[in-house]
C-alpha positions in Angstrom: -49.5 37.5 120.0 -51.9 40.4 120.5 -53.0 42.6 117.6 -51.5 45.7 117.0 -52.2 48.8 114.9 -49.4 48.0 112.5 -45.8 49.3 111.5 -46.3 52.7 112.5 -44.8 52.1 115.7 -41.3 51.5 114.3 -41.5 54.3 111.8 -38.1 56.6 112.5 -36.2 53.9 114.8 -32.9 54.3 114.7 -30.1 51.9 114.4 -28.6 50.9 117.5 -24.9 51.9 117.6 -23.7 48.7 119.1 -24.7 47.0 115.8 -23.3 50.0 113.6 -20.1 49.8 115.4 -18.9 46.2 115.7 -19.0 45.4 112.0 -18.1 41.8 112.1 -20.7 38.9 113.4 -19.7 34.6 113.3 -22.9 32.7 111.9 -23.1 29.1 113.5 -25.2 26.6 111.6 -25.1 23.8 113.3 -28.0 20.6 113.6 -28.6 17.4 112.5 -27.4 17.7 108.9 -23.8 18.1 110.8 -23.7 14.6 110.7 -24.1 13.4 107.1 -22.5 16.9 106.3 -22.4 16.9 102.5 -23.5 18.7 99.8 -22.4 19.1 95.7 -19.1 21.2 95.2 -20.4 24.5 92.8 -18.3 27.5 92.2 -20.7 29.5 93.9 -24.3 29.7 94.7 -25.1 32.9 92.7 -23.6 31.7 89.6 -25.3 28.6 89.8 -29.4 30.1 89.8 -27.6 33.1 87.6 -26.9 30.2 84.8 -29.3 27.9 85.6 -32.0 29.0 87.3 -34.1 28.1 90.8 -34.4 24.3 89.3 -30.8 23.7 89.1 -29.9 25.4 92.3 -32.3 23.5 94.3 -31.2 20.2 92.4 -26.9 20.9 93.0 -27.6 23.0 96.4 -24.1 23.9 98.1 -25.8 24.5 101.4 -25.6 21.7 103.3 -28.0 22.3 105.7 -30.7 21.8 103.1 -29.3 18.1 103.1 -33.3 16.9 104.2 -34.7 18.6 100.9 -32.0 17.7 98.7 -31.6 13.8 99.3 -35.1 13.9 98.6 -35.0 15.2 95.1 -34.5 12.2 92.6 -31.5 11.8 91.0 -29.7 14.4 92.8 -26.4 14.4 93.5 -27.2 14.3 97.5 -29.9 11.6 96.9 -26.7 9.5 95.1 -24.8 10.1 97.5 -27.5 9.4 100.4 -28.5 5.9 98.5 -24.4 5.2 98.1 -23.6 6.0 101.5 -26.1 5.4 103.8 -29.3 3.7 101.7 -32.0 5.2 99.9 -34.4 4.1 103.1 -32.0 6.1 105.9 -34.1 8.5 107.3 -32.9 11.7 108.2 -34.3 11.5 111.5 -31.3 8.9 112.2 -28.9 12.1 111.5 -31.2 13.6 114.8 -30.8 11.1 116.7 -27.4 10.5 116.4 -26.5 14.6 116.3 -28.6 14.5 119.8 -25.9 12.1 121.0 -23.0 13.6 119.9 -23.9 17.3 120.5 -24.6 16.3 124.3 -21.4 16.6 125.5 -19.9 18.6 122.9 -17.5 21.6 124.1 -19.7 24.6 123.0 -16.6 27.4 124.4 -14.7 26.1 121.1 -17.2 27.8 119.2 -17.4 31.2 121.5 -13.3 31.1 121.5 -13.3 30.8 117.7 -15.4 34.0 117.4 -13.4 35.9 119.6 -10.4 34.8 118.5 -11.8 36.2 115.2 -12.4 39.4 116.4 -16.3 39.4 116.0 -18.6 41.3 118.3 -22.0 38.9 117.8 -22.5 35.5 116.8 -25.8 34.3 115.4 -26.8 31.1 116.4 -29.2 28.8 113.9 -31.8 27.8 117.0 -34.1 25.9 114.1 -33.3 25.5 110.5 -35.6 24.6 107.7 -35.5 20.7 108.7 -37.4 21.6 112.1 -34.9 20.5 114.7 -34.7 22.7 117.6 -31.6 23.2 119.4 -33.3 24.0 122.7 -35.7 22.2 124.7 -38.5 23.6 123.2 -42.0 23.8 125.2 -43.9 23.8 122.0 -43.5 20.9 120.8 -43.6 20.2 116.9 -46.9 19.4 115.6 -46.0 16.5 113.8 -42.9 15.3 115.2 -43.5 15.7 118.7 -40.3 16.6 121.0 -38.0 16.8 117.6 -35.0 19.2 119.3 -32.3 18.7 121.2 -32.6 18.0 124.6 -29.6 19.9 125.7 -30.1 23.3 125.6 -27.3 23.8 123.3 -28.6 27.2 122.5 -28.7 28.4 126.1 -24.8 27.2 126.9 -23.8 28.6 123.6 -25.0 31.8 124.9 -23.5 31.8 127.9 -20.0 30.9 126.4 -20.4 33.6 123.8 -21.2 36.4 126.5 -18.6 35.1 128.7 -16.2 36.5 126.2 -17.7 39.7 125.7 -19.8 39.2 122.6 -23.5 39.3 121.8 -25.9 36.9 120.4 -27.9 36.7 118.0 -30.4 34.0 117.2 -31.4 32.6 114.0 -34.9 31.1 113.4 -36.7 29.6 110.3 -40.0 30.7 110.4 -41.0 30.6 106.4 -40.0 27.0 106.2 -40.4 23.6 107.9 -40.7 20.9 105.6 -41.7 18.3 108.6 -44.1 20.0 109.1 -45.9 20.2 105.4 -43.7 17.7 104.0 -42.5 20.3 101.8 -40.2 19.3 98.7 -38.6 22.1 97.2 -37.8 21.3 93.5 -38.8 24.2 91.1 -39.7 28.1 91.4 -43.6 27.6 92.9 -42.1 25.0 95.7 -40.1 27.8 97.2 -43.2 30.1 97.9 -45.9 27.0 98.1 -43.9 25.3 101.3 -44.5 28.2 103.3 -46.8 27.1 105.7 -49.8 30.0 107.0 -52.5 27.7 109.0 -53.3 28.6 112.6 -51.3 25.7 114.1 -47.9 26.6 112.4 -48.8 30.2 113.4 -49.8 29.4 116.8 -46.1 27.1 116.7 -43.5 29.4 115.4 -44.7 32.9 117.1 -44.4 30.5 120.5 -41.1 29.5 119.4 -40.3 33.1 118.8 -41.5 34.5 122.2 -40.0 31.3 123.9 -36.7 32.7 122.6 -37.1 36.4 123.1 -37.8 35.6 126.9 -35.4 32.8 127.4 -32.3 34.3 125.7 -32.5 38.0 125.0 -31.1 37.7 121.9 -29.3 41.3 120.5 -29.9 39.7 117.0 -33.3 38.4 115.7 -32.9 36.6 112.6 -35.4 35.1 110.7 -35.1 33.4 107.5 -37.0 33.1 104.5 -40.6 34.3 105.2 -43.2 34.7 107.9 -47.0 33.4 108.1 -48.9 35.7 106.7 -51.5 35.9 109.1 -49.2 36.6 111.9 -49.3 39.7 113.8 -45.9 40.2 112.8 -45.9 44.4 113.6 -46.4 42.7 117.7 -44.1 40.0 117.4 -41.5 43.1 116.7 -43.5 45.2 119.0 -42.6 42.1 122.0 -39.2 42.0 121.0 -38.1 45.6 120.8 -39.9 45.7 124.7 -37.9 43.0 126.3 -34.6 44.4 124.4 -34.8 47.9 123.2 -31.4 47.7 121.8 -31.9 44.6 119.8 -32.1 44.6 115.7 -34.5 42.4 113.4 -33.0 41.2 109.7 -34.9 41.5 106.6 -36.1 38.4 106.2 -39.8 38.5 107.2 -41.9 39.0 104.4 -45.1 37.6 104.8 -46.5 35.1 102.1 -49.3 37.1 101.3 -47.8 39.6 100.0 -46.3 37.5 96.8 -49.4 34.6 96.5 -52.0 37.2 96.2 -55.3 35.1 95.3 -53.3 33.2 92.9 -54.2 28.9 93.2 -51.3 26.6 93.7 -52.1 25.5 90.1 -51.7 28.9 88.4 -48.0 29.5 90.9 -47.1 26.3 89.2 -47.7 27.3 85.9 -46.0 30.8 86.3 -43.0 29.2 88.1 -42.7 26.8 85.1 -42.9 29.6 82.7 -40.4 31.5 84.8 -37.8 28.6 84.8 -38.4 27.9 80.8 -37.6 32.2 80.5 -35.0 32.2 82.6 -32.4 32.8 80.5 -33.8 35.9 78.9 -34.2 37.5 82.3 -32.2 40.7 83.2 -29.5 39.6 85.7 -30.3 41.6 88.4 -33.6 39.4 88.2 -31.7 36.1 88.1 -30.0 36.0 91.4 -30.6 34.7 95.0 -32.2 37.5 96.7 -35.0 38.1 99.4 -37.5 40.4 99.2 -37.6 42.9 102.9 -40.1 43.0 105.1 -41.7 46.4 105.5 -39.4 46.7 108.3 -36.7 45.9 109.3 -32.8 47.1 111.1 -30.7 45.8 108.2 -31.0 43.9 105.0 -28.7 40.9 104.6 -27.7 40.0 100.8 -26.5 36.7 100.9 -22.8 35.6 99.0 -23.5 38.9 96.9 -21.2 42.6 97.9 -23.1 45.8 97.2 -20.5 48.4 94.9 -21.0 51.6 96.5 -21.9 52.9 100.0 -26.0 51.9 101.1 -27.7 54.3 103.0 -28.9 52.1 105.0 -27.1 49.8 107.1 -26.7 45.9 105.4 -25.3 42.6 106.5 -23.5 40.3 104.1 -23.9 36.9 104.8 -22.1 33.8 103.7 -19.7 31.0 104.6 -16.2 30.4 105.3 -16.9 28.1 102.5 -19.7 27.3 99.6 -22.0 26.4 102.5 -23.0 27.5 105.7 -23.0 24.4 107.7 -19.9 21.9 107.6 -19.7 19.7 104.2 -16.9 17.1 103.8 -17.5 17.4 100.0 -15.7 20.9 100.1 -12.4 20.9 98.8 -9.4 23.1 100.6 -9.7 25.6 97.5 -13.5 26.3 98.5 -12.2 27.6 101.4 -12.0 31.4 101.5 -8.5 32.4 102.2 -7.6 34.7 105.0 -6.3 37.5 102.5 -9.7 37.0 100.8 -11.7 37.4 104.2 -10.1 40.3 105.7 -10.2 42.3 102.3 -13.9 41.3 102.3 -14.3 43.0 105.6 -12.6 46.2 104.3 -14.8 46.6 101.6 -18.3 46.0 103.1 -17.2 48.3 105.7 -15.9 50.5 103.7 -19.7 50.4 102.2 -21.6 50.8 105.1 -21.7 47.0 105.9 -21.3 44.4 108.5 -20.1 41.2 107.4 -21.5 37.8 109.1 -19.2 35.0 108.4 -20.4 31.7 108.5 -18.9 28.4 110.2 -20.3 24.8 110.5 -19.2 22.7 113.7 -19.4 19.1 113.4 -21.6 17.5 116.0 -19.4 17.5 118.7 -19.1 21.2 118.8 -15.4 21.1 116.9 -14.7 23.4 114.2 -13.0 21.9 111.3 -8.7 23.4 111.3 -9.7 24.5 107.5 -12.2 26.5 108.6 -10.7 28.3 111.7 -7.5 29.3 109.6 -8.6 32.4 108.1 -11.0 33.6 110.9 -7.8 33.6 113.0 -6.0 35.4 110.3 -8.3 38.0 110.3 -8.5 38.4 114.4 -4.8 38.3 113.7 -5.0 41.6 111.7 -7.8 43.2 113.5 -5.9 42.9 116.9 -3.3 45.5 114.8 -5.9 47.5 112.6 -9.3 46.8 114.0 -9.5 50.7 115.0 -9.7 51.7 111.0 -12.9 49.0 111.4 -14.9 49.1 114.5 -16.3 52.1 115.2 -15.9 53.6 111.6 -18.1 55.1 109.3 -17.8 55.2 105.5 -16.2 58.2 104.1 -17.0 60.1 101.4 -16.4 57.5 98.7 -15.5 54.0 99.5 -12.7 53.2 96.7 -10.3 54.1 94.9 -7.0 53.2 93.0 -3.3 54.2 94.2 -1.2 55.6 91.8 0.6 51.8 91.4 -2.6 50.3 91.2 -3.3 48.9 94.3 -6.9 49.4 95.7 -7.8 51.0 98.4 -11.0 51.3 101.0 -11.5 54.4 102.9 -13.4 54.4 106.4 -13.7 57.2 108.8 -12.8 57.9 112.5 -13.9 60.9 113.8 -12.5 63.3 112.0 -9.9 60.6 110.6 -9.6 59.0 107.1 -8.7 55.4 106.8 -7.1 55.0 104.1 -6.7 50.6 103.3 -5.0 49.0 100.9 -5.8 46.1 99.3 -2.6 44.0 99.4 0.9 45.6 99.9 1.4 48.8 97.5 4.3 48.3 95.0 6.0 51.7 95.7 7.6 53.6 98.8 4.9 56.4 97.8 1.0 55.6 97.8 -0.3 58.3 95.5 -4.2 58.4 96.2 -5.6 60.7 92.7 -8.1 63.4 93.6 -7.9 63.4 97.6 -6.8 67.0 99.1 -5.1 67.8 102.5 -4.9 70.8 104.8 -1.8 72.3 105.3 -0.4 70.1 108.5 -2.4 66.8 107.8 -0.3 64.2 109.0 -0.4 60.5 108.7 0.5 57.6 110.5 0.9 53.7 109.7 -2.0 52.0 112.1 0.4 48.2 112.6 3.2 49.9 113.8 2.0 53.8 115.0 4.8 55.0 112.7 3.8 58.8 111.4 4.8 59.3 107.8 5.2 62.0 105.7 2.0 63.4 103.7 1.8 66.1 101.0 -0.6 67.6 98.7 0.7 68.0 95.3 -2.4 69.8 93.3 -4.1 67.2 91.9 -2.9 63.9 94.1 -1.9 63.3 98.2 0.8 61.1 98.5 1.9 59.8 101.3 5.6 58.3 101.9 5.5 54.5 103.3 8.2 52.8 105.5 11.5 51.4 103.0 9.7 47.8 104.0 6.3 47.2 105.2 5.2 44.4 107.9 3.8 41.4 106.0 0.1 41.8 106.1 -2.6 41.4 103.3 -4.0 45.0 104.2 -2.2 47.9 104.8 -3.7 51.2 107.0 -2.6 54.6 106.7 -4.5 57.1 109.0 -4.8 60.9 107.1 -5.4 63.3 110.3 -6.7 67.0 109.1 -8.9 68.0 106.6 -9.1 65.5 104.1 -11.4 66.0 100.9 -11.7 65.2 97.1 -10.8 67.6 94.9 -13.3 69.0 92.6 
């Protein structure tokens, strides 16, 4: 990449609207750790470093996809079940090779269908996760593997089904790790910033990688995870991107390693990651979860299995799985599973918050989705055919919660000059009483499900509004308020 004179250039970009307006994205992990699909069965991943810091998350790690670094931690509960299952000498490179068989003639429109069906306007597609397996035929090949991908070009039929259907894609790439390629073993606190490689060749490797994608695929979404080299020109890898798709948006996830190593040897980052792991306890808790620090810039941030509590200024993405991992793992049991009530009340309220929400699936190698995970992105296509115009398109409103007078809670998005007014579950009384909202005389309302109009009146110091004698079955109710709708003062 050539130099450039630095982040300047993208000071004052805006947001592109497409990305502001669609609010709901599929993530696909998908690769050789498909096949052994496994991982340890936690309540969830923030708990786990929030009670026992980066040790014991890297030791019990949900995510399957990190199946190459945890079978290779001893005594862990994926290196048990490795040695149990398969033998403590199966390389993981068998998982490639057989993944490369199966996901040759897998039916990659199951995926793009899925997404639709769900009512998402992207999907993000993992092109190469930490374990170095590319899913496209890759003209760079890896330094120490050789042709290590897939020699299918999943990634470019993937795209074609998705755009088939009217969605854009986004492409996922690991560029702050590939253990291959250092032989990287992640146990403690240092590991996680040591195993970022920044030597010429990797540089040389991933930024051709990157621009190998950028020209093949066009991708709407660049999505890179972890970290960057730090002596990449990253300000012109941005600088190439933006050029070839001006409307296109870049995560968060690019800070470059120098800016956390400093001078600092590997010997003192071990020390200070020990220390860290021995204080953990006694950190504040905001300090103790998973988190990534932005690069300086970037379209969105993208907090992962964590919810923000009020409305961001700036736009975010929250990111996490249909289940406890990204990519498919047997080990999950049905109650892992989010439930569709869960999912499409999670959509209300990052929405509601100034949010997208990126929901994550994990095909099996031939492309099929596991039924346990399709049930509740259906569910919530289901309710988006009905109430998707109190979603896409919206804004957040003034606040973004609230409590009815019954106690159900309630999201508020904006349309226009419309308030969305969501509740969280099916309100207990014919009346939903919203405290401290205020109405114009001749505000009207209307049920979105069914376009039935309803009464509305401002009573001094509450709106109510009267709902049908039975409402459809649906975990999420919308009631648009037309006119001028404040909070009272």
């Amino acid at each position: 990449m050539s130099q450039s004179p630095g982040w300047a250039r993208f000071a004052g970009r805006e947001l592109p609207t497409w990305y502001d307006d669609v609010k709901l994205g599929v993530f696909v992990h998908w690769g050789p750790y498909s096949v052994p699909r496994w991982a340890p069965r936690v309540p969830d991943i923030q708990r786990l470093i929030r009670d026992g810091g980066p040790r014991r998350m890297l030791r019990e790690n949900p995510y399957s996809e990190w199946y190459l670094n945890s079978m290779r931690i001893p005594g862990s509960p994926t290196a048990e079940h490795h040695a149990r299952t398969y033998g403590a000498d199966h390389p993981y490179e068998r998982f490639a090779e057989e993944f490369g068989r199966e996901s040759a003639d897998a039916h990659v429109e199951q995926i793009a269908e899925l997404a639709a069906a769900a009512g998402a306007g992207y999907v993000v597609l993992t092109t190469k996760h930490h374990d170095g397996y590319t899913l496209w035929p890759s003209a760079h090949p890896h330094p120490r593997l050789g042709r290590y991908g897939s020699e299918r070009d999943l990634i470019g039929d993937l795209y074609d089904a998705v755009r088939a259907r009217g969605m854009r894609t986004g492409l996922y790439y690991s560029g702050g790790y590939d253990w291959p390629y250092n032989d990287a073993l992640l146990t403690g606190p240092a590991d996680m910033l040591l195993a970022m490689p920044d030597d010429p060749t990797y540089v040389r490797y991933v930024e051709g990688h990157v621009r190998e994608l950028v020209e093949r695929y066009r991708p709407s979404v660049l999505w890179n995870d972890i970290g960057w080299p730090a002596s990449s020109d990253l300000p012109a890898v941005f600088a190439e991107y933006y050029a070839a798709v001006p409307d296109g948006v870049v995560n968060d996830r690019w800070a470059r390693a120098d800016s956390k190593r400093g001078c600092a040897s590997e010997a003192v980052l071990r020390g200070l990651g020990g220390l860290v792991q021995l204080a953990w306890r006694w950190l504040p808790k905001d300090s103790r979860e998973l988190a990534f620090r932005p690069s300086p810039h970037h379209d969105f941030t993208t907090p992962e299995y964590s919810r923000l509590d009020e409305i961001a200024e700036d736009k975010w993405e929250a990111v996490r799985g249909v289940g406890h991992s990204f990519a498919a793992n047997r080990n999950e049991d049905p109650a892992d599973i989010i439930t569709a009530r869960e999912l499409i009340h999670m959509l209300v309220d990052v929405v509601s918050k100034n949010g997208n929400l990126l929901i994550g699936v994990g095909p099996l190698p031939d492309g099929s989705v596991p039924a346990e995970q399709q049930a509740p992105l259906r569910a919530l296509g289901g309710w988006l055919h009905e109430n998707g115009s109190a979603v896409r398109g919206s804004r957040p409103w003034l606040i973004p919660s609230a409590v009815a007078g019954d106690g159900t809670p309630v999201r508020f998005t904006r349309t226009s000059g419309d308030v969305n007014v969501i509740t969280l579950g099916t309100p207990t009384s014919t009346e939903l009483v919203l405290p401290g909202l205020t109405a114009s005389p001749g505000a009207r309302a209307q049920l979105v499900s069914t376009g039935q109009s309803l009464e509305v009146s401002d009573r001094g110091d509450t709106l109510c509004v009267r709902l049908p004698g039975r409402l459809p079955v649906s975990p999420a109710h919308v009631v648009r308020l037309s006119g001028e709708i404040g909070l009272r003062r």
